[in-house]
C-alpha positions as CSV (number, residue, x, y, z in Angstrom):
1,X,-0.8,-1.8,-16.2
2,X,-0.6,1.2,-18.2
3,X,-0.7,1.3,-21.9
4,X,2.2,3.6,-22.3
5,X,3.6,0.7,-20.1
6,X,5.6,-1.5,-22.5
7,X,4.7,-5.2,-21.9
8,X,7.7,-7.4,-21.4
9,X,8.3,-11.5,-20.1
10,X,11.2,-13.2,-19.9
11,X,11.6,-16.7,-20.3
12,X,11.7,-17.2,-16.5
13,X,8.5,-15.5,-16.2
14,X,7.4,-17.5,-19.1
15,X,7.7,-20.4,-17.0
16,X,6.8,-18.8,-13.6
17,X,3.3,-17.9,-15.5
18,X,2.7,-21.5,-17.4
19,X,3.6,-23.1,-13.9
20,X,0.6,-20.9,-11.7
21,X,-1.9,-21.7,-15.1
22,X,-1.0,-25.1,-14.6
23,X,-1.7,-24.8,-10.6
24,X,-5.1,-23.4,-11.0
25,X,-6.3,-25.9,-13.6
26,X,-5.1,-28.6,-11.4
27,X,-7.6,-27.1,-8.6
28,X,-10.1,-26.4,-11.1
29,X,-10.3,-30.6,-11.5
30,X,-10.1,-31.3,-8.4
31,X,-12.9,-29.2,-7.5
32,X,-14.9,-30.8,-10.9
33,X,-13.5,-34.5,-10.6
34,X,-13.7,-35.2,-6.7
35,X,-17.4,-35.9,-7.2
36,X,-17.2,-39.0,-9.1
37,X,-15.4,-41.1,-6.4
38,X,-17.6,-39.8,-4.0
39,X,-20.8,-40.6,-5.6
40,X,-21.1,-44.2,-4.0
41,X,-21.3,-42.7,-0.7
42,X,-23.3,-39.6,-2.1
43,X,-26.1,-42.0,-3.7
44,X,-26.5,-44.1,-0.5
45,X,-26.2,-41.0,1.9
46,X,-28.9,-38.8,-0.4
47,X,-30.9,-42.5,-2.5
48,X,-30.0,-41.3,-6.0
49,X,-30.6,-43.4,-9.1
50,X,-27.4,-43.3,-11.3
51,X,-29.2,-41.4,-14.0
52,X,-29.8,-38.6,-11.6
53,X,-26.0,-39.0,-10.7
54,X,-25.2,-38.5,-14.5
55,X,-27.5,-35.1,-14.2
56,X,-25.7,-34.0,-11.3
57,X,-21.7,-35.0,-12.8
58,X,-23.1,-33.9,-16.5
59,X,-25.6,-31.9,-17.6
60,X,-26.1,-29.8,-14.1
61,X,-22.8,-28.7,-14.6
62,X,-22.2,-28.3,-18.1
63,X,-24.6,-26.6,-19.4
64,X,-24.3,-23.3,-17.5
65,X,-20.4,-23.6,-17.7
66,X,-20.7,-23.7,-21.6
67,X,-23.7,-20.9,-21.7
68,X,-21.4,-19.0,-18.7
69,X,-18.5,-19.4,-20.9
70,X,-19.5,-17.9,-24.1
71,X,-19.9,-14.0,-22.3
72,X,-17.0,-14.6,-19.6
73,X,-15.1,-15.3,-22.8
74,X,-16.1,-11.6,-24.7
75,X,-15.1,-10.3,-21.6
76,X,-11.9,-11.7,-21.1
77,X,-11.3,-11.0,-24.8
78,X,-11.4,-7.0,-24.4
79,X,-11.1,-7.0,-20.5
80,X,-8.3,-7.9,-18.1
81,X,-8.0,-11.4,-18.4
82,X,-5.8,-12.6,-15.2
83,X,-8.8,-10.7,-12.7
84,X,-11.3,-12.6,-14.7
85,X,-9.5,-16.2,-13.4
86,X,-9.0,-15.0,-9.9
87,X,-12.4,-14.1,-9.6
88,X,-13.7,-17.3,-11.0
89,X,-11.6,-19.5,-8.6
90,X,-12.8,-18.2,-5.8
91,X,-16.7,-19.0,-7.2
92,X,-15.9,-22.2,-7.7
93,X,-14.0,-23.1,-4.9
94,X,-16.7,-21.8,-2.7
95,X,-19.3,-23.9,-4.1
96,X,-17.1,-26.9,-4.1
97,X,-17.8,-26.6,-0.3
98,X,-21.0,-25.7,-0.8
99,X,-21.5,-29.0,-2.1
100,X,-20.8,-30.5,1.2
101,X,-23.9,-29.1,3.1
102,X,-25.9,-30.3,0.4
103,X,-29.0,-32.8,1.9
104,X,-31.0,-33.4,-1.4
105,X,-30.6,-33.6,-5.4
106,X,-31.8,-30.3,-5.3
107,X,-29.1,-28.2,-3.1
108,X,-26.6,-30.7,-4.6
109,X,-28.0,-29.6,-8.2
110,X,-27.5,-25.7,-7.2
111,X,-24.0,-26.5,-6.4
112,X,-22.9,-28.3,-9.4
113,X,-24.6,-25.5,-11.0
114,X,-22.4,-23.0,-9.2
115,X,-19.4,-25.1,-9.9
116,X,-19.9,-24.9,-13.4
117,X,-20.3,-21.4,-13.6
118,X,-17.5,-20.3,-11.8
119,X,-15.0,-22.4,-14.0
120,X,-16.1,-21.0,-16.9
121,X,-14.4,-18.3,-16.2
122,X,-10.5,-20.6,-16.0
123,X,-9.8,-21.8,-19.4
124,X,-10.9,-19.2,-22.3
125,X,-9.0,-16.6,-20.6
126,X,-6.0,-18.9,-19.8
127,X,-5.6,-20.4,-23.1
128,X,-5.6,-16.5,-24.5
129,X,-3.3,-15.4,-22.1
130,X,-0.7,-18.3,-22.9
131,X,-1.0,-18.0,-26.8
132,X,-0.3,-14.3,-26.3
133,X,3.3,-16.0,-24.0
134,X,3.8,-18.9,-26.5
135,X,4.9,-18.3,-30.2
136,X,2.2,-21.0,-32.5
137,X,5.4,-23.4,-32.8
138,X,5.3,-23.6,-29.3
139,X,1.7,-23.6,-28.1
140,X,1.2,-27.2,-28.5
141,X,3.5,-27.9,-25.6
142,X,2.6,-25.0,-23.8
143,X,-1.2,-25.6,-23.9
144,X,-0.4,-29.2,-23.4
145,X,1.2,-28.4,-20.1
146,X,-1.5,-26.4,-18.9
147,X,-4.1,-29.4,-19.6
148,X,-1.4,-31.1,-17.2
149,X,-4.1,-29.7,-14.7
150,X,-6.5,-32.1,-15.8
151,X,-4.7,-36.0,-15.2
152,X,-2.6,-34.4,-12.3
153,X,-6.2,-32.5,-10.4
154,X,-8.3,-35.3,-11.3
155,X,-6.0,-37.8,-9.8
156,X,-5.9,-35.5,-6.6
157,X,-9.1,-35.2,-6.5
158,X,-9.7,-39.2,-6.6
159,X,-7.3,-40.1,-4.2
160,X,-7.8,-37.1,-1.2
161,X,-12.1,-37.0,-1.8
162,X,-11.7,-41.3,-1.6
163,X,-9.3,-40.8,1.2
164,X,-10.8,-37.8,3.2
165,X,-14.1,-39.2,2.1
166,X,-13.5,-42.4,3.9
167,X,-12.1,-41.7,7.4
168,X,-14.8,-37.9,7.7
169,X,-17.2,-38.6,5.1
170,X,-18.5,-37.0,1.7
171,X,-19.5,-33.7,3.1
172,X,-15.9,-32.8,4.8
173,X,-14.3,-34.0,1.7
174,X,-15.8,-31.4,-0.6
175,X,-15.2,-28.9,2.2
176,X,-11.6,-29.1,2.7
177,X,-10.6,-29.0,-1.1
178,X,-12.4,-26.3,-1.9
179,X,-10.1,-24.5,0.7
180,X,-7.0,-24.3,-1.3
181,X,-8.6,-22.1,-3.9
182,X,-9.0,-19.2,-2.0
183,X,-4.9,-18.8,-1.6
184,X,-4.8,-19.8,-5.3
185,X,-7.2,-17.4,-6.5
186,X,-4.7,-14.5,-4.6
187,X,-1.4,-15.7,-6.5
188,X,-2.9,-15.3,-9.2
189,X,-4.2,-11.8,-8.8
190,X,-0.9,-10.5,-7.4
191,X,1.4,-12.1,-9.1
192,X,0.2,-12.0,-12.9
193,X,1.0,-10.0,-15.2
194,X,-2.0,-8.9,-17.9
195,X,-0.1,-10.1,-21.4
196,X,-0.5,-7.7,-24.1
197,X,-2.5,-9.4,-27.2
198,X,-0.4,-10.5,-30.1
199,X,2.7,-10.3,-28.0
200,X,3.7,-13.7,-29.3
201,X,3.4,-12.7,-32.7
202,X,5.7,-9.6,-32.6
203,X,3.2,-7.6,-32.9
204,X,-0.1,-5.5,-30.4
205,X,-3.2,-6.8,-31.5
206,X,-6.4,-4.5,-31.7
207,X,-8.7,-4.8,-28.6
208,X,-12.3,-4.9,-30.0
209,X,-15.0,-6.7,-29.0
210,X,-16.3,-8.7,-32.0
211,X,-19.6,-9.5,-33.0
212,X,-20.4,-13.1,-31.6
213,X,-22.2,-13.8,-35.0
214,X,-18.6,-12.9,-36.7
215,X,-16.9,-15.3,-34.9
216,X,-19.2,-18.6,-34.5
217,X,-19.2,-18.1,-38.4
218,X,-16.0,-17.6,-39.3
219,X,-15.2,-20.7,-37.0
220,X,-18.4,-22.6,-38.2
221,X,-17.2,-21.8,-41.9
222,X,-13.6,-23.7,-41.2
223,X,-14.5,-27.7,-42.3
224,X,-11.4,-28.5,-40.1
225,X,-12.6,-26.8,-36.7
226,X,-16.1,-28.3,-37.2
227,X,-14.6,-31.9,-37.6
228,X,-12.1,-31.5,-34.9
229,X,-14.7,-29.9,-32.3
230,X,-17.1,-32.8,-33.2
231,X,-14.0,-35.2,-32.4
232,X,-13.0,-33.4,-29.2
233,X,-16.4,-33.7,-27.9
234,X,-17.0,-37.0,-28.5
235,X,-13.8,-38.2,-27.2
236,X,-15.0,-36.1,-24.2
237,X,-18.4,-37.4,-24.2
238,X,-16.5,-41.3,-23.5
239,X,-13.8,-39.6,-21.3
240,X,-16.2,-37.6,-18.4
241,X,-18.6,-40.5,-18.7
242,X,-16.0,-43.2,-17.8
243,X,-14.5,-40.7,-15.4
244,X,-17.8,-40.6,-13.4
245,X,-18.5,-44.1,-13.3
246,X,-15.1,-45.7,-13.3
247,X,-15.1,-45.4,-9.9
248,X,-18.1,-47.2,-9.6
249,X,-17.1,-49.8,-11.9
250,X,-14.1,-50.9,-9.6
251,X,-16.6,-50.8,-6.5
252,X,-19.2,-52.8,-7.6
253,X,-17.7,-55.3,-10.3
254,X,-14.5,-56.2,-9.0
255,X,-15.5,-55.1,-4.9
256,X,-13.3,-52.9,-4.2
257,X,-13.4,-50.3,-1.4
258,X,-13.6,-46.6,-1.1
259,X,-10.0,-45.7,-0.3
260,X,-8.6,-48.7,-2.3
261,X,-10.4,-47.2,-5.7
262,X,-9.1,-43.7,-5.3
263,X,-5.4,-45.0,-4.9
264,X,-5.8,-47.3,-7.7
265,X,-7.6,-44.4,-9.7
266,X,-5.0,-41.6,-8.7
267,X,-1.8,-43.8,-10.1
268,X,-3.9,-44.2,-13.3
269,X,-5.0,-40.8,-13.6
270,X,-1.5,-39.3,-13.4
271,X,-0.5,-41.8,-16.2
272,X,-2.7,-39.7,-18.4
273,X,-0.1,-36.6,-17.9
274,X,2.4,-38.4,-20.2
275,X,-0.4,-38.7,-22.5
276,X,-1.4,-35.0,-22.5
277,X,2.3,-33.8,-22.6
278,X,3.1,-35.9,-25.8
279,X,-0.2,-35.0,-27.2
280,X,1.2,-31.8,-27.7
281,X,4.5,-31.8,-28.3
282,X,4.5,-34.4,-30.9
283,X,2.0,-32.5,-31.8
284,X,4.7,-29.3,-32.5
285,X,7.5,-31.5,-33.1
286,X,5.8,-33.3,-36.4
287,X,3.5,-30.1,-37.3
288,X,6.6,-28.4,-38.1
289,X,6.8,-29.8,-41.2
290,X,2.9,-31.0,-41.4
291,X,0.2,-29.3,-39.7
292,X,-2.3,-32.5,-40.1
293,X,0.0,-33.8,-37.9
294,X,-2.1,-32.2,-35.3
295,X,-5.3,-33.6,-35.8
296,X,-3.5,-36.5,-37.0
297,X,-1.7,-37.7,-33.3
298,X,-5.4,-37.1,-31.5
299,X,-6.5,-39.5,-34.4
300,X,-3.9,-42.5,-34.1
301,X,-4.4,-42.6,-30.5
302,X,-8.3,-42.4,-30.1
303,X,-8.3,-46.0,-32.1
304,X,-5.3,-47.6,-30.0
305,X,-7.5,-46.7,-27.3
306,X,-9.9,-49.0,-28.3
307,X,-8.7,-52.6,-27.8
308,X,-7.5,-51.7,-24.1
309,X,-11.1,-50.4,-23.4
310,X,-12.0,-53.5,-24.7
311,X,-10.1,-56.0,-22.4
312,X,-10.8,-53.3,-19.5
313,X,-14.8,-53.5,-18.8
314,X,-14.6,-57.6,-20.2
315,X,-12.4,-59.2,-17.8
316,X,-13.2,-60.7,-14.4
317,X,-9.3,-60.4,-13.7
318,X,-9.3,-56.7,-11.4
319,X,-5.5,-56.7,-11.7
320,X,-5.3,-56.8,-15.8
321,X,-8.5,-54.5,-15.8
322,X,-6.1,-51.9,-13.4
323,X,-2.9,-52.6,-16.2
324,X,-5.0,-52.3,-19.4
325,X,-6.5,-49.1,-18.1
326,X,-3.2,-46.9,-17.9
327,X,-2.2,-47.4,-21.8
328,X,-6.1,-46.7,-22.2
329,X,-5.5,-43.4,-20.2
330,X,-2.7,-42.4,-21.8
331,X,-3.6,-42.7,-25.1
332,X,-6.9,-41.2,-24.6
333,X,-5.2,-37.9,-23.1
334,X,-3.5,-37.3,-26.7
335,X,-6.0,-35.3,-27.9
336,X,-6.3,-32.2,-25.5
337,X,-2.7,-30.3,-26.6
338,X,-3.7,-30.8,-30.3
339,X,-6.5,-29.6,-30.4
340,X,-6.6,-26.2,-28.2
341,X,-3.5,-25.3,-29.7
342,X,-5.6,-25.4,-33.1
343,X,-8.0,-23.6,-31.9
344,X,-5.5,-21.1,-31.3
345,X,-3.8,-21.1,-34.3
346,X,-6.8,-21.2,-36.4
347,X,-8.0,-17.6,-35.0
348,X,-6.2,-13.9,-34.7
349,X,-5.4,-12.8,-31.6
350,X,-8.6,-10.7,-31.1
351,X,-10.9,-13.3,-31.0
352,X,-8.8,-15.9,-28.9
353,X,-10.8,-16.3,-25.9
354,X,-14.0,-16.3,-27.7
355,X,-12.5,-19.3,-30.0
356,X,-11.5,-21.2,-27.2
357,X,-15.0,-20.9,-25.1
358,X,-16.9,-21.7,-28.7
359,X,-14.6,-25.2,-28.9
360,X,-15.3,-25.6,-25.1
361,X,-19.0,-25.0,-25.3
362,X,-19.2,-27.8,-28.0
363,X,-17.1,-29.5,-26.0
364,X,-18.6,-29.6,-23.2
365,X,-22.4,-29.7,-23.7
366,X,-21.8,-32.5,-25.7
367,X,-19.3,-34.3,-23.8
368,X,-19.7,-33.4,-19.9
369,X,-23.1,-32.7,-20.3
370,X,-24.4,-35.9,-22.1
371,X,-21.4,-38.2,-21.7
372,X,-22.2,-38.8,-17.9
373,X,-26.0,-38.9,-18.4
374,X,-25.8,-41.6,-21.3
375,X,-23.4,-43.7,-19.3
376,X,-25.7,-43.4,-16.2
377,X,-28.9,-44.3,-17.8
378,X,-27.7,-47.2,-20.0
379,X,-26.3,-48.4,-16.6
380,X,-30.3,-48.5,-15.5
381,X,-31.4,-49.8,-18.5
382,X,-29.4,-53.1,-18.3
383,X,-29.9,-53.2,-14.1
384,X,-33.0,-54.9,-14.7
385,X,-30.6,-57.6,-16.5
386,X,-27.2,-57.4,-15.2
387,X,-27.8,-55.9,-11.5
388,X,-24.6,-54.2,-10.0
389,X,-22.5,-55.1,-13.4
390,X,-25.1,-53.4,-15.3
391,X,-22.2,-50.7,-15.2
392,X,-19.7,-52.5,-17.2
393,X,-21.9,-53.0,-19.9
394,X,-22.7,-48.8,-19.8
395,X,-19.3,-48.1,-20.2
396,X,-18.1,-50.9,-22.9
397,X,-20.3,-49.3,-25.4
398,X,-19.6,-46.0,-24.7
399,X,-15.6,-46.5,-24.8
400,X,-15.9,-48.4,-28.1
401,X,-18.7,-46.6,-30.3
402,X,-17.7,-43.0,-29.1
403,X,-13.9,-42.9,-29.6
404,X,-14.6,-44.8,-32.9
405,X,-16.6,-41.8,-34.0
406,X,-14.5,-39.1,-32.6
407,X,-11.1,-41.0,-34.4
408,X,-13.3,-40.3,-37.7
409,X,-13.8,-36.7,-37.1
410,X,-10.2,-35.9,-36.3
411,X,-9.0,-37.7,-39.5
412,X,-11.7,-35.9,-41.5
413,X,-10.3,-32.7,-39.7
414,X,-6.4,-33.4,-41.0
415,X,-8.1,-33.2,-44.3
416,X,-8.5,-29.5,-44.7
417,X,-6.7,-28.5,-41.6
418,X,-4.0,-26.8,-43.9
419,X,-6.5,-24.5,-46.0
420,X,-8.3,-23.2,-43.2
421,X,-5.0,-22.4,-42.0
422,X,-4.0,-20.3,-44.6
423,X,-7.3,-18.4,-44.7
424,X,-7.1,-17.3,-41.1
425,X,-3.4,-16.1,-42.2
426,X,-4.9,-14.1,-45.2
427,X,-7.2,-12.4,-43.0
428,X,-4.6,-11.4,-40.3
């Protein structure tokens, strides 16, 4: 598109472009979340310990899509954002089925690997582009619907890797959802258009590329962002840990099979979509009036999260284990709007897709990086003890002691959320 080209969207394309964001996150967690139900098979096909699963669904992957993210993001920040995500989709889709041919912890390594880079290129960009759509008293439940992508792909990816995983085995599983990407990855290239910066806020923003140092310090310098990325990653440290291993929990303390987990899984994991939606837009509906509000919601509902974690990895009962775990799911999806609309909000325009891969590298290397690893290794550190359950132990104290924490960070966050506010507005 043109400069002397005026950059226009109407609400229906408003909607047309939320809905295709929304469709490529959705493959981007499948592609991410498929291998925890299949790492049962995985570690009896390839004889992995579960600490060496926790590499492969944490740190393998995390850390090079949070060190990937940091220069996709400078890119997408002063180049053309919407090529930037049809480029990355078909990277990661095509080492998703990659990951099938793997026959050791080392090709399986390279493709997580490869995985991770390629979807570092989704969400910076995405969350720039939709803050340039969305006006700040809308990009709660804007961003909120976009993060849709993770409940609603993780769920898919549970229930067709368990399913396909079952009748044709790990390897064909991987393959066949890392088709879809490929057609995904065109949509998006021909039917996007490139959103001019500050376009939400009634006014062009200047494209310059700004110092990395600038950024990380003007962030680092906000008490509220450094609170509320703290809190994010520690909530994400308990969620991808228990995402991994929940799975595995269901298998090997209450017996349940392959294809019975993932259905059970996939109804739970879409009742964490009502939880991300209402994240968000309570978040705009009560920020309105209070912008604490916003750290506040993510805050509330990382405690009530606690007692139904609780009941869920100490009962024997599997049927009251499967009820307590959708409130748990729920609540713990409240924090995901909130906080990237913050983000947001807390930067100018120029600097949005740097802000957002800064929050996700903390994010990330903290929670998907370590969150799985901790959970797998305290899982062999009580197997000498506890055998098979050794798992339910592994994932009681990480649900309790980290959303604890990160519940502390986000009310610590409400604190000053509205004076960093208002410096970000003084330097606009």
């Amino acid at each position: 598109m043109k400069n002397s080209e005026p950059f226009t969207a109407s609400p229906g394309y408003k909607r047309y472009a939320l809905g295709i964001f929304l469709l490529v996150y959705i493959v981007n967690f499948i592609d991410r979340q498929i291998f925890g139900i299949l790492i049962e098979p995985i570690r009896q096909d390839i004889d992995l310990s579960d600490t060496q699963l926790g590499l492969l669904g944490g740190i393998a992957f995390a850390l090079f899509y949070t060190f990937a993210g940091i220069p996709i993001a400078r890119w997408a920040d002063v180049g053309t954002r919407k090529n930037i995500v049809a480029g990355a989709i078909l990277i990661w889709s095509g080492m998703t089925m990659f990951t099938g041919t793997a026959k050791s912890f080392g090709t399986l390594l390279l493709a997580r690997i490869g995985v991770g880079i390629g979807e570092a290129g989704c969400s910076p960009p995405i969350h720039s582009m939709i803050s340039d759509l969305f006006p700040e008293e809308k990009r709660g439940t804007a961003l909120s619907i976009y993060s849709l992508g993770i409940p609603i792909g993780g769920a898919i990816g549970t229930l067709a890797g368990g399913w396909i995983g079952a009748y044709f085995g790990w390897r064909a599983a991987f393959f066949l959802v890392g088709l879809p990407g490929i057609i995904v990855s065109a949509i998006v290239f021909f039917t996007i258009k490139e959103p001019q910066r500050g376009f939400s806020e009634k006014k062009a923003a200047i494209i310059e590329k700004i110092p990395l140092k600038k950024v990380v310090r003007f962030m680092w310098g906000m008490k509220a962002f450094r609170h509320m990325s703290l809190a994010s990653a520690l909530h994400a440290f308990v969620g991808y840990g228990v995402a991994l291993f929940l799975p595995a929990f269901f298998m090997r303390v209450h017996g349940f099979g392959l294809k019975e987990t993932s259905t059970y899984l996939f109804l739970i994991g879409l009742s964490g979509a009502i939880g991300t939606f209402f994240g968000g837009y309570l978040g705009d509906k009560l920020g309105m009036t209070d912008k604490r509000w916003y750290m506040g919601i993510p805050c509330i509902a990382t405690v009530l999260t606690v007692p139904f974690a609780m009941i869920l990895y100490t009962t024997d009962n599997a049927q009251l284990a499967l009820l307590v775990a959708v409130p748990s799911t729920i609540l713990g999806a409240m924090y995901l709007g909130p906080t990237f609309a913050m983000t947001q909000s807390m930067v100018p325009p120029s600097m949005r897709a740097l802000a957002s891969a800064i929050l996700l590298f903390i994010l990330n290397l903290i929670g998907l990086g370590l969150g799985p690893v901790f959970a797998g290794a305290l899982s062999d550190f009580f197997k000498e003890a506890y055998g098979e359950e050794s798992i339910r132990y592994s994932l009681f104290i990480l649900a309790v002691a980290g959303n604890l924490w990160s519940a502390l960070h986000y009310y610590f966050a409400s604190k000053t959320i509205r004076v960093d506010l208002e410096a970000k507005n003084n330097m606009m």
